[in-house]
N, C-alpha and C positions, 0 to 999 in steps of 0.2 A: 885814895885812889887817884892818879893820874890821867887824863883825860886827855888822848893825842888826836887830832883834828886831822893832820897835814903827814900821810905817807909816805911824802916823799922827804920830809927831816925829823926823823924819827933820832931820837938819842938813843946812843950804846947800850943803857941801862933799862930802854924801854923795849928792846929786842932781846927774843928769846921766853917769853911767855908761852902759856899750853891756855888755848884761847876757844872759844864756842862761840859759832857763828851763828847769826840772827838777827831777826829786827826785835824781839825780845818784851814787842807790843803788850804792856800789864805786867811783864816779869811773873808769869801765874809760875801754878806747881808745877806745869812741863817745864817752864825754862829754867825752873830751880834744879828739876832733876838730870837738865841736858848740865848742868852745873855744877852739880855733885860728879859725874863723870868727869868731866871736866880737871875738877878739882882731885878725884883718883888718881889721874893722868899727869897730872904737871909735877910729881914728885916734887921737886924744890925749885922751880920754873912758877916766875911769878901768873898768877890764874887771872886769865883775860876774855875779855869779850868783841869781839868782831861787829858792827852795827852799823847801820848806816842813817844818813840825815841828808836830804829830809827821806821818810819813809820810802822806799822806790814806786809801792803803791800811790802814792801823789805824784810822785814823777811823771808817772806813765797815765796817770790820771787827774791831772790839776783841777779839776772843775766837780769832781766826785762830790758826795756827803761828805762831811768828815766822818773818821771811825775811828781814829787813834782813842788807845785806853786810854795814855799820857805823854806826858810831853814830853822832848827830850831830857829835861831837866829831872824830871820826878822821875824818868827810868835810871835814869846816873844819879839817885839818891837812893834810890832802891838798892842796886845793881851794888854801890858800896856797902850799903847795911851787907848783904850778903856775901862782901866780903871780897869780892873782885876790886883784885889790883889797878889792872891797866884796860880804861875804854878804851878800842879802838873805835871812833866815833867816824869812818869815812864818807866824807859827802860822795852824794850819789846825784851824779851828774852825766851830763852826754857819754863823755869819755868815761867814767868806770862803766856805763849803759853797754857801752860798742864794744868794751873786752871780750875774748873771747875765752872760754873756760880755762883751758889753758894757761894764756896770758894773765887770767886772774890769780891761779894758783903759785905761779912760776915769779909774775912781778909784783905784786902785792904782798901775799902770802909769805913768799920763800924772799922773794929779795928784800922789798922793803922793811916787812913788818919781824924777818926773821924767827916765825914762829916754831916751837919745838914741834907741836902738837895739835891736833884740831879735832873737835868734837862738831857734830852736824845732827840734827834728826832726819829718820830715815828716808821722807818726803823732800830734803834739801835739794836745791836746783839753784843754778848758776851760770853766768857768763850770759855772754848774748846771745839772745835768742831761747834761754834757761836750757843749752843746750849741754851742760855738764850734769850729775847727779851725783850722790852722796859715792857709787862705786865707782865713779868716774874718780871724782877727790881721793879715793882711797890710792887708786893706781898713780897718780901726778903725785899724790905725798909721796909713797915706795921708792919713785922715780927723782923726785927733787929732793927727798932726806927728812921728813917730817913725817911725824905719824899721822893717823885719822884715826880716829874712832864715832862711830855710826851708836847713838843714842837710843833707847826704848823707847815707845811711845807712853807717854805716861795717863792710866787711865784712873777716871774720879767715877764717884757713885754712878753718874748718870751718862757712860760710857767716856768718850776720851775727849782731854782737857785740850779747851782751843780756845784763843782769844773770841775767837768768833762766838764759841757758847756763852763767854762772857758779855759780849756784848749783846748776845739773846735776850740773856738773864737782865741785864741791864734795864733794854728797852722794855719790858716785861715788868719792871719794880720788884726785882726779885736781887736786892742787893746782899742778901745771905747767901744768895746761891751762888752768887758771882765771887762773893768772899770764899766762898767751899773749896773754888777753881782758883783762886789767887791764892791762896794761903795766906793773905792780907784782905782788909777793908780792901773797897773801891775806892782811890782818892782821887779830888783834881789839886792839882796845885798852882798858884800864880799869884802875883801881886794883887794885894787891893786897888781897885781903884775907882775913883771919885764917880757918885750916880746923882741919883736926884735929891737924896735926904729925905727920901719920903715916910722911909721907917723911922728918924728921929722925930719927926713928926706926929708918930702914932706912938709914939712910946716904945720902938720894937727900934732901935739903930743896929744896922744891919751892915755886914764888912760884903762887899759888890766885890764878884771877880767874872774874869769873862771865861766864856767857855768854847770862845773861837777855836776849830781847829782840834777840838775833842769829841767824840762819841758822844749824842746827847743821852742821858738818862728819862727814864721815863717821865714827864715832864709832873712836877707836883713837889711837896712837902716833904721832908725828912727829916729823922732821928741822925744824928751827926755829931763825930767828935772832930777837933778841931785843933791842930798843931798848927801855933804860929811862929815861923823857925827862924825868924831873928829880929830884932829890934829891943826895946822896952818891957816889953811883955810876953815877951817869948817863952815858952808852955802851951801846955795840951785844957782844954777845956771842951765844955759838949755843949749842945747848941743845937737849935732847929735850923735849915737851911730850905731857902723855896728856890727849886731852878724853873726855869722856863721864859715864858713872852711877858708875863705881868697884866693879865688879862683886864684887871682893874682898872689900868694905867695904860691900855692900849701899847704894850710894848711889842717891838717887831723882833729884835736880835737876843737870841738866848741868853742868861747869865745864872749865876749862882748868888741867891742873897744870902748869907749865913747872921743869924742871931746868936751870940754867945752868952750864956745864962752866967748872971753871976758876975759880969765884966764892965768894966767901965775905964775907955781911954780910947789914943787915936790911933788906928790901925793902917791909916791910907799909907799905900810904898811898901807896908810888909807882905811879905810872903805867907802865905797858910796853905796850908795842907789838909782840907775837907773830907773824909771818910764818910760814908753813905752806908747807913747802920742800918736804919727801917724806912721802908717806903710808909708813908702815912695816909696821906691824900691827894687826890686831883689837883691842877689848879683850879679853881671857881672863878665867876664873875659874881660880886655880893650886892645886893639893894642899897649899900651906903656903907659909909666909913663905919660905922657904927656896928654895924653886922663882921666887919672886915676882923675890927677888932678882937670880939667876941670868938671870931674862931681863933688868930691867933694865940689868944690867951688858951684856949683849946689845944691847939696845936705844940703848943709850949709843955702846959699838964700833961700830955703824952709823951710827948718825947722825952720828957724826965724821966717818966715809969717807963719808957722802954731802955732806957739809958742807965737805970739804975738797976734793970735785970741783967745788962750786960750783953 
């Protein structure tokens, strides 16, 4: 997959795609199936994606929670597993902000990105002021020479798939349910990077990644497999992981501890990729190291048997 940044030098080979537009937040089962349409549509037109960065929801909201499922990186690692061609990755700034539908469709769309075709879901809105909508796109395709095609809403057991129901389920600890609506695990993904050492300490060395700038999970323990995607040791392994503050250790800033069973080596600088299989327990504050241990070792026994159910 090719990942174009800059609309405005686009190469000859990257224009002409039949692309779906979105911010594609979890890549769940709606945006798979805005994708299969997608992918109907492009006949032999490489299958692309429309997306922006940073999300325009931060844009327009800098100071928000965070609530992103993933980060740019893990959606264009996803986004390839499934098989798309060409990101189109646009930053979303003042100037794409102040376009007006129109001029989104006309200079972006049709000039720059010279797209065959476009896929939207039904609720799609656009331009300044979100003053375009998905029939509006269909007439500016007709008009400039591209098609449009307007998507189904795609519905799961427990009515229709929304990142937002994901991130219900999430806060909730309901990380099978949020998997029902992804069609994947939950993962975070990001470098390792260097904490206290307090789990070599205890016998439990634990790979630290942050969770800046992600949707927190319900803060506690969990059952977890664990792809580390490049370095020395790169492979999938399972593993208990604690996210939260570190109530033990007075921590203020979230992060993900993951323990990997079974491993021994240095992880700091790799990438991993943490899937959120079972929620377990709470975080606690415990009467002493000793006690601390005693659940870990607990929490490990568990996450094996839930691990080796599958």
């Amino acid at each position: 997959m090719r990942i174009i940044r800059d609309s405005q030098f686009v190469r000859p080979e990257d224009r002409g795609a039949a692309a779906a537009i979105g911010n594609f937040d979890g890549v769940h089962l709606g945006h798979q199936a805005v994708l299969d349409v997608t992918r109907g549509a492009a006949g032999t037109a490489p299958l692309g994606v429309v997306t922006f960065e940073p999300h325009p929801r931060e844009f327009f909201a800098p100071g928000a929670p965070p609530f992103r499922l993933m980060n740019a990186e893990a959606r264009a690692n996803r986004l390839a597993k499934l098989g798309v061609a060409r990101l189109y990755e646009l930053p979303f700034n003042a100037a794409l902000a102040g376009l007006p539908a129109r001029d989104f469709a006309a200079e972006i769309l049709h000039r720059r990105l010279g797209l065959t075709h476009v896929v939207v879901g039904p609720d799609f809105q656009f331009g300044k002021g979100r003053d375009g909508d998905a029939a509006a796109l269909q007439a500016l395709g007709a008009e400039l020479g591209f098609g449009v095609t307007v998507a189904p809403v795609r519905e799961g057991a427990e009515g229709r798939i929304s990142s937002t129901a994901i991130r219900t389920a999430l806060t909730e600890g309901r990380p099978r349910d949020a998997a029902g609506m992804l069609g994947h695990w939950h993962r975070m993904e990001g470098p390792v990077i260097r904490g206290f050492q307090r789990g070599r300490e205890l016998g439990y060395p634990t790979a630290n990644m942050s969770i800046d700038g992600l949707h927190p999970p319900k803060f506690g323990v969990y059952a977890v497999r664990v792809d580390v995607l490049d370095g020395p040791y790169r492979g999938s392994y399972d593993g208990a992981a604690s996210i939260g503050v570190r109530p033990m250790f007075d921590g203020e800033s979230p992060n993900c501890e993951t323990f990997l069973f079974d491993f021994s080596g240095d992880l700091y600088g790799a990438e991993l990729s943490v899937a959120l299989v079972e929620y377990l327990r709470p975080e606690m504050r415990f009467d002493g190291l000793p006690a601390l241990i005693d659940q870990m070792d607990a929490d490990c026994l568990r996450a094996r048997e839930v691990l080796a159910r599958g």
